[in-house]
N, C-alpha and C positions, 0 to 999 in steps of 0.2 A: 438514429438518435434515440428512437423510442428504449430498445435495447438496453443501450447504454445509461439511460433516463431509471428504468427498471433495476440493472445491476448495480448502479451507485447505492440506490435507499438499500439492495437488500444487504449490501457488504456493511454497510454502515450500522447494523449489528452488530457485523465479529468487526467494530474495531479496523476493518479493512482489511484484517488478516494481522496486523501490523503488529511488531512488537519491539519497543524501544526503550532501552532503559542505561540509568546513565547513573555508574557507579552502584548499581542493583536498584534503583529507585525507578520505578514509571515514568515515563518522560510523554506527555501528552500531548498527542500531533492533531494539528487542523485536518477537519475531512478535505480530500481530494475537492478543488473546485470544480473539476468535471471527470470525466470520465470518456474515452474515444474506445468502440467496440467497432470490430470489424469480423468477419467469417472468409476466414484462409485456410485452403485443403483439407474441410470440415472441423474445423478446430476456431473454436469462440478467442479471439484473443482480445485481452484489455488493456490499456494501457493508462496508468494514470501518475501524479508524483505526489509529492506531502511534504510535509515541513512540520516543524515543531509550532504549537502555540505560541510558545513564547519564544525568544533571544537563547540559543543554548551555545556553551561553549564548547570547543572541540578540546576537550582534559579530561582527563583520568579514563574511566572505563566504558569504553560506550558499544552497547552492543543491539545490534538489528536484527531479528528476526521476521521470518513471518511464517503464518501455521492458520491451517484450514482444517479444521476438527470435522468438514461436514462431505466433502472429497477430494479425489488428486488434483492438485494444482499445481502446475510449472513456473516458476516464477524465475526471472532471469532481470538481474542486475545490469544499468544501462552503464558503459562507463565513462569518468568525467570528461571524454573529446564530446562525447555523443551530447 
């Protein structure tokens, strides 16, 4: 828990990594309420989800990104069965 206590504040700088924008405009997402860290065959894995601040609707252009300016990170998309 500590771990993952540590990794929430420090991502909560870049934004979470997270990039969301809706019809090229910023779309401003709630931080993660938590955050689950675990170490798997030496590899830190986190897991966390988000949501927009406000009500957003699913029209026009909506694009997701995410981007680590500081190293590599693997980032993998859950999908909606999961």
């Amino acid at each position: 828990r500590e771990v993952a206590d540590t990794v929430h504040a420090s991502l909560a700088e870049f934004n979470y990594f997270q990039l969301v924008t809706v019809d090229g405009k910023d779309e401003a997402m709630s931080p993660p309420p938590q955050l689950m860290a675990n170490f798997d065959n030496d590899q830190l894995i986190i897991l966390f989800e988000s949501e927009p601040k406000a009500p957003m609707k699913l029209a026009g252009k909506i694009d997701i990104g995410v981007y680590d300016p500081t190293f590599y990170t693997a980032i993998d998309f859950t999908e909606d069965a999961n």
